[in-house]
C-alpha positions as CSV (number, residue, x, y, z in Angstrom):
1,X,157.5,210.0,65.9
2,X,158.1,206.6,67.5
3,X,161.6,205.8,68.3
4,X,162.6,202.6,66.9
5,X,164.6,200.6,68.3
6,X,162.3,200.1,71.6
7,X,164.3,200.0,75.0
8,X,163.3,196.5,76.0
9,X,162.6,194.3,73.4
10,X,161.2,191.7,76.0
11,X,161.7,187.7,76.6
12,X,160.6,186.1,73.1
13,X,159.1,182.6,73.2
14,X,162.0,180.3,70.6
15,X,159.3,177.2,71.1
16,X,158.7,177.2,67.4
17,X,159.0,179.7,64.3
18,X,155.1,180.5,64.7
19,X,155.3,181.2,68.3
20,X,157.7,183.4,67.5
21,X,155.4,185.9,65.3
22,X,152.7,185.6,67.3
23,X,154.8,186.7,70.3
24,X,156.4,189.7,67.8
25,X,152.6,190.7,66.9
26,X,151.8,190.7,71.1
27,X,154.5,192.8,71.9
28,X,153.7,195.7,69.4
29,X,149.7,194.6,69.0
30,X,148.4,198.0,69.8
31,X,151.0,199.0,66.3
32,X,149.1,196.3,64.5
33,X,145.8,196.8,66.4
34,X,145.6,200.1,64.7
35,X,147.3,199.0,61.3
36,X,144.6,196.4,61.0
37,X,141.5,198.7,61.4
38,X,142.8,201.6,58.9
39,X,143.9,198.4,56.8
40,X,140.2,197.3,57.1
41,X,138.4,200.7,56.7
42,X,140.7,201.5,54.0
43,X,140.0,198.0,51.9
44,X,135.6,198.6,53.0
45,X,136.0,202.3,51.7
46,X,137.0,200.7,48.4
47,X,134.3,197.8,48.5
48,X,131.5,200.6,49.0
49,X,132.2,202.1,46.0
50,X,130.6,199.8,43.5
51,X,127.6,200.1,45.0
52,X,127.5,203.4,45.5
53,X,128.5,203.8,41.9
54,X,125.5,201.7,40.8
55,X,123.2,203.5,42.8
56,X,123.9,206.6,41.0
57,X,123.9,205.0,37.3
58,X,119.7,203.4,38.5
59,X,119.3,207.2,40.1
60,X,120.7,208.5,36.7
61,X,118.5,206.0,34.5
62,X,115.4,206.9,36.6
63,X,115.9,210.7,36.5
64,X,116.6,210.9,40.2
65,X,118.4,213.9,40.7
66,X,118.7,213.5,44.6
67,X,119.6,210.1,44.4
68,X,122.1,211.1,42.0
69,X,123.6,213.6,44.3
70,X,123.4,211.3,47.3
71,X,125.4,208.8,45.1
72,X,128.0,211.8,43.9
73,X,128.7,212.9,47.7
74,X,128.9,208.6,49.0
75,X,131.7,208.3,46.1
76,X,133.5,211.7,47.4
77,X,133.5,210.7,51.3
78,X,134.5,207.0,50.2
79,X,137.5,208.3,48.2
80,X,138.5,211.0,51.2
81,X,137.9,207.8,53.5
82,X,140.0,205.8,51.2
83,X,142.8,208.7,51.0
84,X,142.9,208.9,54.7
85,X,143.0,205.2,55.6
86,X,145.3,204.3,52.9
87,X,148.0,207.3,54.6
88,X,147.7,205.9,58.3
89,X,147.8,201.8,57.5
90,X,151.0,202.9,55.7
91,X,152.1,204.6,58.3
92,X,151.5,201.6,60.8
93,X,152.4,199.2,58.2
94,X,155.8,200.9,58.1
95,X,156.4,200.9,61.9
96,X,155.2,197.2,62.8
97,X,157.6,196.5,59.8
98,X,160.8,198.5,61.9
99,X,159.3,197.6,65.3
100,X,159.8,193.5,64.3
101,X,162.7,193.8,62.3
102,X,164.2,195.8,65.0
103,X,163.3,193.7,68.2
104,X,164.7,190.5,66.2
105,X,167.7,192.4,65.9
106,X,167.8,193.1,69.4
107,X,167.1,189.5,70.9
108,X,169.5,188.7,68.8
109,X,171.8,190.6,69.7
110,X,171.1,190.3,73.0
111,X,171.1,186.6,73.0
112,X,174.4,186.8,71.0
113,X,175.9,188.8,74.1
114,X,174.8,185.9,76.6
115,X,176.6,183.0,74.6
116,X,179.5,185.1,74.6
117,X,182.6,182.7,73.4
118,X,180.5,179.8,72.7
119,X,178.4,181.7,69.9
120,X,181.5,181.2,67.8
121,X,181.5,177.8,68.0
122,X,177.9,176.9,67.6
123,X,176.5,179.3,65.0
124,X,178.3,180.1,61.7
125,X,178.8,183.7,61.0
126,X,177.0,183.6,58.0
127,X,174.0,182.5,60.2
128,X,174.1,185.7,62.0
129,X,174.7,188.1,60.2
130,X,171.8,186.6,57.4
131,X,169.3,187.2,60.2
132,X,171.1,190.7,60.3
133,X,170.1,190.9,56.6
134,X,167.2,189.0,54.7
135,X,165.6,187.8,58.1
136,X,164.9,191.8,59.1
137,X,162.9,191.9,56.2
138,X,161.1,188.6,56.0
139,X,159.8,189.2,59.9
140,X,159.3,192.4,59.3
141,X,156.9,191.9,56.2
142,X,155.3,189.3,57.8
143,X,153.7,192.0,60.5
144,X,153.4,194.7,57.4
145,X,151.1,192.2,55.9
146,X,148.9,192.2,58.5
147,X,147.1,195.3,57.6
148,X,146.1,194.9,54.0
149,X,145.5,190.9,54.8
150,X,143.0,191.8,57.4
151,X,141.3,194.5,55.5
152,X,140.9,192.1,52.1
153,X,139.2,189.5,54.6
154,X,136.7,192.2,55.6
155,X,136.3,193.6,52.4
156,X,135.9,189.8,50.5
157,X,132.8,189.4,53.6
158,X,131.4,192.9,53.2
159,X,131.5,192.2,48.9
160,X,129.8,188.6,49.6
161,X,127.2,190.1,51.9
162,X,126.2,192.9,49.0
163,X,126.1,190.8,46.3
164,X,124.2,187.8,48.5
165,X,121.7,190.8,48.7
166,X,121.0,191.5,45.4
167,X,121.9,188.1,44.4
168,X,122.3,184.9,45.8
169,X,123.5,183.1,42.8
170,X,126.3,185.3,42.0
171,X,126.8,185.7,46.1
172,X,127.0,182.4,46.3
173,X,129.9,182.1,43.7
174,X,132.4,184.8,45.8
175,X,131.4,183.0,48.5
176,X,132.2,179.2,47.4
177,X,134.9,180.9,45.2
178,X,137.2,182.7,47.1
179,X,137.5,179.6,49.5
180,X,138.7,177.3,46.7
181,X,141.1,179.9,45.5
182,X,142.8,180.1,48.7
183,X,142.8,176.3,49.0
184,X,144.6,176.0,45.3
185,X,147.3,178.6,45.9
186,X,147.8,177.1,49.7
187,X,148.8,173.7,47.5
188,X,151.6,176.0,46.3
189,X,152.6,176.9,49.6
190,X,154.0,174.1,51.4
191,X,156.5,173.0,48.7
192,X,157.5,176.8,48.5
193,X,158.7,176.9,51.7
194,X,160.7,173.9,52.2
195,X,162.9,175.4,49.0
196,X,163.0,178.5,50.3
197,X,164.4,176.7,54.0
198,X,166.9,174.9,52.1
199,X,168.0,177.9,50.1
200,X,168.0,180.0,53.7
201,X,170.3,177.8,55.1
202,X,172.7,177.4,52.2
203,X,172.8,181.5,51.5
204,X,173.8,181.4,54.9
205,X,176.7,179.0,54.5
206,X,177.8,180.6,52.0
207,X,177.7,184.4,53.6
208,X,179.9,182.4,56.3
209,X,182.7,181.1,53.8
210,X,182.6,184.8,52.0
211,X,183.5,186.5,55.6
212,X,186.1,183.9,56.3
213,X,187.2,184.5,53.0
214,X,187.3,188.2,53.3
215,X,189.2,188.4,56.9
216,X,191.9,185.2,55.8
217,X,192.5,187.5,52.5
218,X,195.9,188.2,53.4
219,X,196.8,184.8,54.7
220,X,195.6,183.2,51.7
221,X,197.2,185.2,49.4
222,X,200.6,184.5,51.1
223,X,200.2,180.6,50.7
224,X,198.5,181.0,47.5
225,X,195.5,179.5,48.5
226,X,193.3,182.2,46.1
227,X,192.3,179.9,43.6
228,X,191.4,177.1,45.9
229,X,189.1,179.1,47.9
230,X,187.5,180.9,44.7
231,X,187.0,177.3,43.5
232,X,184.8,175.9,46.7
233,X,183.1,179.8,46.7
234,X,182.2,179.1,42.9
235,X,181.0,175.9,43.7
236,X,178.8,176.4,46.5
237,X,177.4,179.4,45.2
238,X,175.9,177.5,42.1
239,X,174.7,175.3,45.2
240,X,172.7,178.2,46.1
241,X,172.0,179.3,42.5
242,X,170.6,176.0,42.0
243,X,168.4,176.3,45.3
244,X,167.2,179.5,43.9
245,X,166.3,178.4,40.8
246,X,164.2,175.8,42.2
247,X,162.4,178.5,44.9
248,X,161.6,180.5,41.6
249,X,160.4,178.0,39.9
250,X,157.3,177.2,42.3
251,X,157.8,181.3,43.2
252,X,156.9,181.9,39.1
253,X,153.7,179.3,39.6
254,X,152.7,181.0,42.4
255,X,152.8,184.4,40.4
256,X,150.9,182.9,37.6
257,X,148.4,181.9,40.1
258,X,148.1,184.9,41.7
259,X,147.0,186.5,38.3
260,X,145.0,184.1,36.4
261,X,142.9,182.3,39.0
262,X,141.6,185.8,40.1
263,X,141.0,186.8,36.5
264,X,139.0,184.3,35.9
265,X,136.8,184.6,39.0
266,X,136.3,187.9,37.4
267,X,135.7,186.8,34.3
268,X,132.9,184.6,35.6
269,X,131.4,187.1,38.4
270,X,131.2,189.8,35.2
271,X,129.3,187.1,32.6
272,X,126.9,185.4,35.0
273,X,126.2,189.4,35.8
274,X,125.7,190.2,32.3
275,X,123.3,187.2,31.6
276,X,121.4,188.2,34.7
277,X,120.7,191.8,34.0
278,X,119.8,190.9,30.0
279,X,117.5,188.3,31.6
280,X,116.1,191.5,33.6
281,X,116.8,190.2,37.2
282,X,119.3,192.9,37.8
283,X,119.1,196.4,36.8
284,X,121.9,198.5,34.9
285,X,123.1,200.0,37.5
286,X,123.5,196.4,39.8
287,X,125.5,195.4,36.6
288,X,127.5,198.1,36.6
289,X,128.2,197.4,40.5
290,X,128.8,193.8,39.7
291,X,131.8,194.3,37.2
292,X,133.4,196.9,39.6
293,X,133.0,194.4,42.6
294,X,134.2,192.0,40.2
295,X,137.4,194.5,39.2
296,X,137.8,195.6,42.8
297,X,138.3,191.7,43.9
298,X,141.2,191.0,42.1
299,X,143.0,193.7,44.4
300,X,142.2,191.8,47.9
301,X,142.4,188.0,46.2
302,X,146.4,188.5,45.1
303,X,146.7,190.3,49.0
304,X,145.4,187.5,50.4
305,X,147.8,185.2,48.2
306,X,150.4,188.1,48.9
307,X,149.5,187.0,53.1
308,X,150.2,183.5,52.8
309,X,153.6,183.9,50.8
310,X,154.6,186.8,53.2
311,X,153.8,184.7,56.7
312,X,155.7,181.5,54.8
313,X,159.1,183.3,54.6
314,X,158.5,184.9,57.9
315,X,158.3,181.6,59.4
316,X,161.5,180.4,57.6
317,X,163.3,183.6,58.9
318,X,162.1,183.2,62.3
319,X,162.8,179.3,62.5
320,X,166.8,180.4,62.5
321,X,166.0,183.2,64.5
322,X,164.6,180.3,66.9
323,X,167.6,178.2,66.4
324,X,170.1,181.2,67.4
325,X,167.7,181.7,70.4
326,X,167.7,178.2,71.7
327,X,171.2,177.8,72.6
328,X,172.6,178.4,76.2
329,X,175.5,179.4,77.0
330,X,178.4,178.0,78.4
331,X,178.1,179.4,81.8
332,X,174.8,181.0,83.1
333,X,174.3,183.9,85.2
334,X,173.2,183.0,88.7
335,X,172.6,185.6,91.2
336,X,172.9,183.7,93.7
337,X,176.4,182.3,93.3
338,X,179.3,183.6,95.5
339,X,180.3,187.3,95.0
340,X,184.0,187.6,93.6
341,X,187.4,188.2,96.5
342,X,190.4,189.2,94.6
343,X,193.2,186.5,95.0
344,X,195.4,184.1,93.8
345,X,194.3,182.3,90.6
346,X,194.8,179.2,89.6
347,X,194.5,176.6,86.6
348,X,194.3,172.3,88.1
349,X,194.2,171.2,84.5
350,X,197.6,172.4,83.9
351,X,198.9,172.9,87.8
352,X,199.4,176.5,86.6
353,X,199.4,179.2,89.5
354,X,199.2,182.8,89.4
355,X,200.1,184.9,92.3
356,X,198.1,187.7,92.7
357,X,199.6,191.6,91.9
358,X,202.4,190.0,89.9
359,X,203.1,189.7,86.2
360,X,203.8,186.2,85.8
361,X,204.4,184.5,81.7
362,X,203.1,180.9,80.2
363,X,205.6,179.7,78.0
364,X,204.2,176.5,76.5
365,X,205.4,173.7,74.0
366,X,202.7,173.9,72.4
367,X,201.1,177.2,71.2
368,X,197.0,175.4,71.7
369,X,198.0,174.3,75.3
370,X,198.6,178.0,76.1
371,X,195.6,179.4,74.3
372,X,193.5,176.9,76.4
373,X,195.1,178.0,79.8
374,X,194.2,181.8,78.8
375,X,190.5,180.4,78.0
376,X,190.5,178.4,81.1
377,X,191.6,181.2,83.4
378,X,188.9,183.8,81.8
379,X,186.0,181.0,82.6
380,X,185.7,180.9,78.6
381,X,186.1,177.1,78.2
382,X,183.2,175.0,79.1
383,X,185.3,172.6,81.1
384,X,187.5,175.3,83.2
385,X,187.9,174.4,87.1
386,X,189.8,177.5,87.2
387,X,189.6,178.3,90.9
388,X,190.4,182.1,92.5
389,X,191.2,182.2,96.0
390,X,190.5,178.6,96.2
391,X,186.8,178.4,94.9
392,X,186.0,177.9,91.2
393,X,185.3,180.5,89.1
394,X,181.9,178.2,87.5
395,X,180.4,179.1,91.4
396,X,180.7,182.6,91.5
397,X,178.6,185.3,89.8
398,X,179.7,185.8,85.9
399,X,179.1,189.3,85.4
400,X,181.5,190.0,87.9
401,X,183.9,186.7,87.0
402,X,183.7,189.1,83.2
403,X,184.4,192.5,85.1
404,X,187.4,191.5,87.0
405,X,189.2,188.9,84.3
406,X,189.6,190.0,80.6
407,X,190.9,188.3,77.7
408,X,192.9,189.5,75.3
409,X,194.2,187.4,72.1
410,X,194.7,187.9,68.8
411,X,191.1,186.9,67.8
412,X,190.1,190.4,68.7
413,X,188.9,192.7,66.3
414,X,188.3,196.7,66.5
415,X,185.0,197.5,66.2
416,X,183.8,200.2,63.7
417,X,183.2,204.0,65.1
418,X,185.7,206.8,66.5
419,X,188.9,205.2,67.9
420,X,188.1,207.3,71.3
421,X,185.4,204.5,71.9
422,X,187.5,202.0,71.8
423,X,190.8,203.9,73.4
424,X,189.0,206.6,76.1
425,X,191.5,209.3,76.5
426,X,194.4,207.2,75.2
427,X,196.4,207.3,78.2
428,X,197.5,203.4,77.9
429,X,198.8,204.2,73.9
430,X,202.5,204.7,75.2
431,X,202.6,201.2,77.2
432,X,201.3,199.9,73.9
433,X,204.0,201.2,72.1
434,X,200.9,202.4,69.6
435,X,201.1,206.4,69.9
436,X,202.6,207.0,66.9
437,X,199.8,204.8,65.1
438,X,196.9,207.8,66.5
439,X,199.7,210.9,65.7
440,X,199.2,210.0,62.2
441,X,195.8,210.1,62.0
442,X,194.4,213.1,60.7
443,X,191.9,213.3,63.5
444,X,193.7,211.5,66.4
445,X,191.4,209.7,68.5
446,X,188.4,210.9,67.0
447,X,188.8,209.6,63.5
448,X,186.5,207.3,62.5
449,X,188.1,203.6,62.1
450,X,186.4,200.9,59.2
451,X,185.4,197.6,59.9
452,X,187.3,195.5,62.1
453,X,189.8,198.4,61.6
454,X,190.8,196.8,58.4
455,X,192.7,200.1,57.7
456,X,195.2,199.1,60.4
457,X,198.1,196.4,59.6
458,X,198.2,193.4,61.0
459,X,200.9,195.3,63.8
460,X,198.8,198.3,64.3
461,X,195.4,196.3,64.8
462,X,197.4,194.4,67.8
463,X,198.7,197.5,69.6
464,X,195.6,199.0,69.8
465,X,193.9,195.6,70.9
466,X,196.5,195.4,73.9
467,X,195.7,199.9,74.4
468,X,192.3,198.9,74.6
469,X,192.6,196.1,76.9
470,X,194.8,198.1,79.3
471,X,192.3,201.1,79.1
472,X,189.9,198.5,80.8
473,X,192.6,198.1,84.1
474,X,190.9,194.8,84.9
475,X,192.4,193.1,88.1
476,X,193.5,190.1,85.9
477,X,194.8,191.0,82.9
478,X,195.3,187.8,80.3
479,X,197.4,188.4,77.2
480,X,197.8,185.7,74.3
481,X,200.9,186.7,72.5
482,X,200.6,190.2,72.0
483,X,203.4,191.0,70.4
484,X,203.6,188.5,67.6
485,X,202.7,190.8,65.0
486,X,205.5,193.6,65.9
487,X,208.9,194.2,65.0
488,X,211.5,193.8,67.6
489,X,211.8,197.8,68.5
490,X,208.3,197.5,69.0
491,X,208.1,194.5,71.1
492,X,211.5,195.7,73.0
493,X,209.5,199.0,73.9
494,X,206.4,196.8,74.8
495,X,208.3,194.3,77.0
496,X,209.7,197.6,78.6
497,X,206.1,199.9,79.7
498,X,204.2,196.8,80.3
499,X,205.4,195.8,83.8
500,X,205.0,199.5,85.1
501,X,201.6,199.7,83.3
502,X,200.4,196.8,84.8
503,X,202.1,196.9,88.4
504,X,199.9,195.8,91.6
505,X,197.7,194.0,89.2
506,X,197.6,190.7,88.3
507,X,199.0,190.0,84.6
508,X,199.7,186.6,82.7
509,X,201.1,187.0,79.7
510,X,201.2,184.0,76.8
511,X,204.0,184.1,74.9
512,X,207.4,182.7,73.8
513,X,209.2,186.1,73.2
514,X,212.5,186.2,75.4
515,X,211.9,189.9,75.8
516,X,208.3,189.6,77.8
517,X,209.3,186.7,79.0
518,X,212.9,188.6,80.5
519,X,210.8,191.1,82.0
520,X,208.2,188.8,83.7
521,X,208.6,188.5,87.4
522,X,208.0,184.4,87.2
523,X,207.6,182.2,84.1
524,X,205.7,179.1,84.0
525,X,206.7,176.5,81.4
526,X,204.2,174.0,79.9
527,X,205.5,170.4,78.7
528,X,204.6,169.1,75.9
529,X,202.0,166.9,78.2
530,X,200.0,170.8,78.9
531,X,201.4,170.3,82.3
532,X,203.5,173.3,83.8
533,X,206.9,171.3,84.1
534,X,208.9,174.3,85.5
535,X,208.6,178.2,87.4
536,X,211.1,180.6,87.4
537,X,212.8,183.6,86.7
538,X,213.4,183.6,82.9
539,X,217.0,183.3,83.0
540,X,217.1,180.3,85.6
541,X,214.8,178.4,83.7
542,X,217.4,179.4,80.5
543,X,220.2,177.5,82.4
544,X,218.4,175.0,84.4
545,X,215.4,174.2,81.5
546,X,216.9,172.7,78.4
547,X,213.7,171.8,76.9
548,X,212.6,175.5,78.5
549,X,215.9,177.3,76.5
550,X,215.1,175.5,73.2
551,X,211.9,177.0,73.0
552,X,213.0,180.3,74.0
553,X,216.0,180.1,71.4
554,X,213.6,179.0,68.3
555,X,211.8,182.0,69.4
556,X,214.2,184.3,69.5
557,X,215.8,183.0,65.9
């Protein structure tokens, strides 16, 4: 069995939705190579049997017994032909369906991992996790189509050719016909998938506000803000209700379309056959043949239709998939650029400096202007001139810039599996203060944690962010108040392991807690300007800092 998803997914051309599919269908064309030809044997299989069938009605009328048996044994290895073809194109059909829902999952993903922090701020989540969702499917069916869209081509041809030969008026009308059937549901088309682009994009709004929504639950329900947000949820769903409404609408037409046109191509192929074989010019059996092709069309003229509507939402699923793949990052990886020295680090947009092997605290005026030093220093701001050893972080290599810094605020979030992935051994859970959190587990570090480890409080969740991000021992450790969501045993016993946890190794910690900051070996205070006004022991910037001690004091009340 083919493993799905493949290793490499490959480098996928974002120039436009359609050069999207066509670069899906060239990565797995040998999967849709051999979908097409069972899809096309299995629809000729099925085209043969009229005739076949017809054969054996004039061998029947005539007497013919050999004919007749000739006739019976074409039917059987068409239907066995039939059965086998129909099993394999399913079989294909199924894996180009994983192999293109998969591989937009994984350039996804993978593009997802190279905007890092700036995906955040440039795709909604709703976005994302939509292409996650109803994208999957809508690629993927455009490459299941493939098959049975191939094979009703063939067939329509291989029906025209028959009936041209025993006919040319009535091949003439499946060949003018068909044409002008595809050309009246295409008018259907275009308007269909400008809806259906508009209702993409505001299902995917609206997935966004329902997992903001979801993960601001608590917050909202302790400023009451419940109703509000219900409100503007209610209200932009009906926006999407409304959008869906109008999608069916053309949707319904197309339906309609799909069942009458065909019927009455049939109704017309069976009647000019009937005249023709009362008028003698075809025999019983060729009328017999007729109505079946006539029957049997109906199946490849709604696939056809069935093509066209599947490749339109494909192309509105892959023009976001585009969109997500068109950004660039922040900061690009260049191999070239200056391998990292460990060192002193340093911030110029807020004079900030950070000796190296020593834990030193930003206590700021302003919560933001802290947040943006801690961004700053981990190259996650686009405008950082954060330098290390002198030379700017932006000109040296950024895989290694992400190895040796790591970030760790309270935007966070514990990612679903066994807690030993996120924790290794859990030798860092004491200088989190967080042991008694995994002794209370019923399977310790093997239990499997939920989403976002929404089974944690808001507490818990941040120990085990700040275990986890000690497990990593980086050489720079940067910490955005984590402790603000402990009580003060807690953060006492926090304040306490961290230093000897983190000693020889470079540590900034953001907070305003007097207890981190106590146990700090130099403190750095940010002005209200984002400038570092003051450095210091924490207790001589308490008597020599008045601005320094007030906001020390407000924290500590």
């Amino acid at each position: 069995m083919r493993r799905l998803p493949l290793a490499e997914p490959g480098e996928p051309d974002s120039r436009s939705a359609a050069r999207y599919l066509i670069w899906i269908a060239r990565q797995q064309f040998s999967l849709i190579a051999g979908g097409v030809c069972f899809g096309v044997l299995w629809m000729v299989s099925q085209a043969l049997v009229p005739a076949a069938i017809g054969a054996g009605v004039d061998a029947l009328a005539r007497g013919d017994k050999s004919r007749l048996g000739w006739a019976a044994a074409a039917v059987l290895g068409l239907g066995a032909a039939t059965a086998f073809s129909g099993i394999m194109r399913h079989r294909f059909a199924v894996s180009n369906f994983l192999s293109a829902g998969f591989r937009t999952m994984q350039v996804t993903v993978r593009q997802a991992a190279r905007l890092g922090a700036a995906l955040q701020r440039r795709v909604a989540t709703g976005e994302v996790v939509s292409i996650g969702t109803s994208d999957f499917d809508q690629v993927g069916l455009a490459m299941d189509i493939t098959a049975r869209g191939s094979g009703s081509v063939v067939a329509i041809v291989v029906v025209s050719v028959l009936l041209l030969r025993v006919s040319v008026p009535l091949g003439l009308v499946v060949v003018l016909g068909v044409p002008v059937l595809v050309a009246v549901v295409g008018v259907l088309l275009r308007p269909l998938h400008h809806r259906r682009r508009d209702q993409r994009q505001l299902a995917g709004e609206l997935t966004g506000r329902a997992a903001d929504i979801v993960a601001g639950l608590r917050v909202l329900r302790g400023v009451g803000g419940e109703a509000a947000f219900s409100a503007r949820y209610r209200t932009e769903s009906q926006r999407v209700r409304f959008a869906g409404v109008r999608v069916a609408r053309v949707e319904s037409m197309l339906e309609a379309a799909q069942i009458l046109l065909p019927g009455c191509f049939v109704a017309l192929v069976t009647w000019l056959g009937a005249r023709f074989a009362v008028a003698g010019r075809i025999s019983p059996g060729e009328l017999v043949a007729f109505y079946a092709y006539a029957a049997f069309l109906i199946s490849p003229l709604r696939t056809l239709t069935e093509f066209a509507d599947k490749v339109t939402r494909g192309l509105v699923s892959a023009r976001r998939v585009v969109d997500v793949l068109r950004l660039e990052p922040d900061f690009e990886h260049d191999p070239a650029a200056a391998a990292l020295e460990p060192g002193d680090l340093e911030d110029p947009d807020s004079g900030l400096f950070v000796k190296a092997g020593v834990l030193t605290a930003v206590a700021a005026v302003r919560p933001e202007d802290a947040a943006g030093i801690a961004d700053r220093l981990a190259l996650l701001a686009p405008g950082s001139a954060a330098r290390l050893c002198g030379v700017p972080l932006r000109e040296m290599r950024l895989e290694e810039v992400r190895r040796h810094i790591v970030l760790a605020d309270n935007d966070g979030r514990l990612f679903r599996g066994a807690l030993r992935e996120e924790l290794g051994d859990g030798a860092t859970l004491d200088a989190a203060a967080a042991g008694d959190i995994v002794d209370a587990l019923p399977d310790g570090l093997d239990t499997e944690i939920a989403e976002r480890g929404r089974d944690f409080s808001g507490g818990q969740q941040q120990r085990l962010r700040l275990a986890r991000a000690l497990a990593l021992d980086p050489p720079v450790l940067v910490l955005v108040e984590p402790t603000s969501a402990v009580d003060a045993h807690t953060e006492a016993r926090i304040a306490d392991r961290l230093p000897p946890a983190r000693a020889g190794r470079t540590t900034v910690v953001c907070t305003t807690s007097p207890l981190l900051l106590d146990r700090a070996d130099t403190v750095a205070f940010v002005g209200a300007d984002g400038r570092v006004a003051a450095t210091g022991p924490h207790r001589v910037l308490l008597d020599g800092c008045p601005e320094y001690a007030s906001i020390v004091n407000r924290g500590e009340d």
